[in-house]
C-alpha positions in Angstrom: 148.6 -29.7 321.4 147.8 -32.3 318.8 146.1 -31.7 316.1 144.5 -33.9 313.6 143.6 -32.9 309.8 141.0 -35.3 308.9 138.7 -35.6 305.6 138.0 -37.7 302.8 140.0 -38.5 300.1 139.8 -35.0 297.4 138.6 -32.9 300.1 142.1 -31.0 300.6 143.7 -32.0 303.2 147.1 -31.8 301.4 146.3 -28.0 300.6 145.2 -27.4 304.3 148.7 -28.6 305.6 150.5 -26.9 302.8 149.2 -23.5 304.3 149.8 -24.4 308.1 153.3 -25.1 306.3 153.7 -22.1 304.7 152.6 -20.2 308.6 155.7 -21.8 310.2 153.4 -24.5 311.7 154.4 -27.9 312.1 152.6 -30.8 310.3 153.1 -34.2 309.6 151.7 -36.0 307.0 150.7 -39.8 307.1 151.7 -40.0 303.6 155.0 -38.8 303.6 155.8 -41.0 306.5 154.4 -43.7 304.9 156.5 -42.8 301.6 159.7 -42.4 303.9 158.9 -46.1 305.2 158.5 -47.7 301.7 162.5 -46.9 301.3 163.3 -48.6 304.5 164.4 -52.3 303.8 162.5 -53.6 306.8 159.3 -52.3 305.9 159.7 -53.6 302.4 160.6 -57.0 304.0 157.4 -56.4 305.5 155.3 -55.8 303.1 156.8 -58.4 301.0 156.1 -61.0 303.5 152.3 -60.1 303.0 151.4 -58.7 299.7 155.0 -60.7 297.7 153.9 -59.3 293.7 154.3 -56.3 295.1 157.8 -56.1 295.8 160.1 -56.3 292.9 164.0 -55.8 293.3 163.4 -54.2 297.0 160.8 -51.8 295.8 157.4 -51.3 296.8 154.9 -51.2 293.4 152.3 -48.9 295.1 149.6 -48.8 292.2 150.0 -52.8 291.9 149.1 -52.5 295.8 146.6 -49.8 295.9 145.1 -52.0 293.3 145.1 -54.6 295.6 143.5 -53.2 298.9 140.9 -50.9 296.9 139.3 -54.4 295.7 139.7 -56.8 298.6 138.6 -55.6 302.0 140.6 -58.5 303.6 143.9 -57.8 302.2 142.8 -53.6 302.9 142.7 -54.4 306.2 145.9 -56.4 306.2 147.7 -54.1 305.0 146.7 -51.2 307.4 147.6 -53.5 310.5 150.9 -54.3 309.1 151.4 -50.4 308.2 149.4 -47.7 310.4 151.2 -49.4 313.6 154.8 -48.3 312.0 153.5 -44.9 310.8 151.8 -43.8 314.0 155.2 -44.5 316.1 156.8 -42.3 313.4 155.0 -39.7 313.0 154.3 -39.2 317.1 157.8 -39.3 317.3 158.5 -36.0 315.2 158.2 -32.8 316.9 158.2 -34.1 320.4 158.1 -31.3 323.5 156.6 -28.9 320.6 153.7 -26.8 321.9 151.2 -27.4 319.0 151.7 -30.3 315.7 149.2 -30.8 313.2 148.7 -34.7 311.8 147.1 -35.2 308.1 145.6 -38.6 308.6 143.6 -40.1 305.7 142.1 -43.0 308.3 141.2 -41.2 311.5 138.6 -43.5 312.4 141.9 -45.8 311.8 143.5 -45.1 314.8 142.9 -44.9 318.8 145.2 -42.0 319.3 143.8 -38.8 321.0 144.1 -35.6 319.5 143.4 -32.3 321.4 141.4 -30.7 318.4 140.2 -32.4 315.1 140.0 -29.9 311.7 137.9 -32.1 309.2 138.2 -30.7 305.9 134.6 -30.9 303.8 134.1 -30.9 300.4 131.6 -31.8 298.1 131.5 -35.2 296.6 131.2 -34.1 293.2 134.3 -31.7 293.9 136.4 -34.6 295.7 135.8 -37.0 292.2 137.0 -34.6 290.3 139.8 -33.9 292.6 140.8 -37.5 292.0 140.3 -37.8 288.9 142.8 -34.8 288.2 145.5 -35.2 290.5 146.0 -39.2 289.8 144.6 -40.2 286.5 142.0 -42.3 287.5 138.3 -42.6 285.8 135.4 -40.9 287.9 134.6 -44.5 288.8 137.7 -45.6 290.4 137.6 -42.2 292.4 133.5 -43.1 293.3 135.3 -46.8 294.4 138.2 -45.2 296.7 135.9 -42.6 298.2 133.4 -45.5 299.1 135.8 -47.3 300.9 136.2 -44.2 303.0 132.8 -43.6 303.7 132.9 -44.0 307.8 135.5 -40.8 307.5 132.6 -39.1 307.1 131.6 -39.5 311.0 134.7 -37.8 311.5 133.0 -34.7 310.9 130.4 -34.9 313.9 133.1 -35.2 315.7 135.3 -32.4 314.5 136.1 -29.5 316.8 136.5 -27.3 313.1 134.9 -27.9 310.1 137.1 -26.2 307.0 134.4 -25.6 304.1 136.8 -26.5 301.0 134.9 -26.3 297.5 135.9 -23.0 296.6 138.9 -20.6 295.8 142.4 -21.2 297.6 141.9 -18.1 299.3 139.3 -18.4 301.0 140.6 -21.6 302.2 143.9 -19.8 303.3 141.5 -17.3 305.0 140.1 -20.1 306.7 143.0 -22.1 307.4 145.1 -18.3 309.1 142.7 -17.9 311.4 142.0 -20.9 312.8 145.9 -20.9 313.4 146.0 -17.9 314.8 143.4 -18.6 317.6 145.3 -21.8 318.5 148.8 -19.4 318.4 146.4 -17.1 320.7 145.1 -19.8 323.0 148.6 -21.5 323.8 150.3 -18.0 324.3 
């Protein structure tokens, strides 16, 4: 089975999959690949060929480029066509023959890929700026600006096989989180 953990940006996805971690589950995370990638010379070369002040000494500047693609829709989508096709192959190449693997994937409307069950992790908007504006120094506006660039994750939602309430205490989340992965555990066994 594959899984997808979708949401906005500041809903908490990255707690989600650090609980299915801490089950034994496997997950793999978009980001991470995508970090893994920005250390690999080709990708940089690739990047460099597109986005060129970005790439100083064989290093990718990733605020100078978030910068970038958060301001200029073009470039935005530039970059995803030269990056998601690189990430996907990676990350559906991990865990292969493995009965269930759960995907964090910031852009699911991003892809065409078919998952067998789609978690969307919901929180309030208010919750999500704050979120953002904690965990990467921003101002509330810059986190207003990313999350509007997202807004057609949203439809995600209606699509969503589980929706995974996240505006309150970690626990309850964990609750959450444990036994949806136990009936998945149940249903496969």
């Amino acid at each position: 089975m594959k899984i997808a953990i979708a949401g906005g940006i500041g809903s908490g996805k990255s707690a989600v999959t650090r609980i299915l971690r801490g089950l034994g589950a496997k997950v793999v995370v978009a980001d991470e690949v995508n970090a893994e990638l920005m250390q690999d010379p080709q990708y940089v070369a690739l990047i460099a060929n597109s986005f060129p002040t970005v790439v100083n000494n064989n290093s990718i500047n990733k605020k100078e480029l978030a910068q970038i693609v958060y301001h200029d829709e073009t470039k935005r989508k530039e970059l995803m066509a030269l990056s998601h096709p690189k990430i996907f192959d990676r990350m559906f190449s991990m865990y292969k023959g493995s009965d269930v693997v759960f995907y964090e994937i910031p852009l699911l409307t991003k892809t065409d890929v078919e998952f067998d069950a789609i978690w969307y992790v919901d929180a309030k908007h208010e919750t999500r700026v704050n979120r953002i504006v904690l965990r990467d120094g921003v101002s509330e506006g810059y986190a207003e600006n990313v999350i509007s660039l997202q807004r057609e994750e949203d439809s995600v939602k209606s699509i969503a096989t589980e929706i995974i309430s996240n505006d309150g205490d970690e626990s309850i989340l964990e609750g959450q989180v444990k036994a949806l992965y136990c009936s998945i555990l149940e249903r496969i066994s």
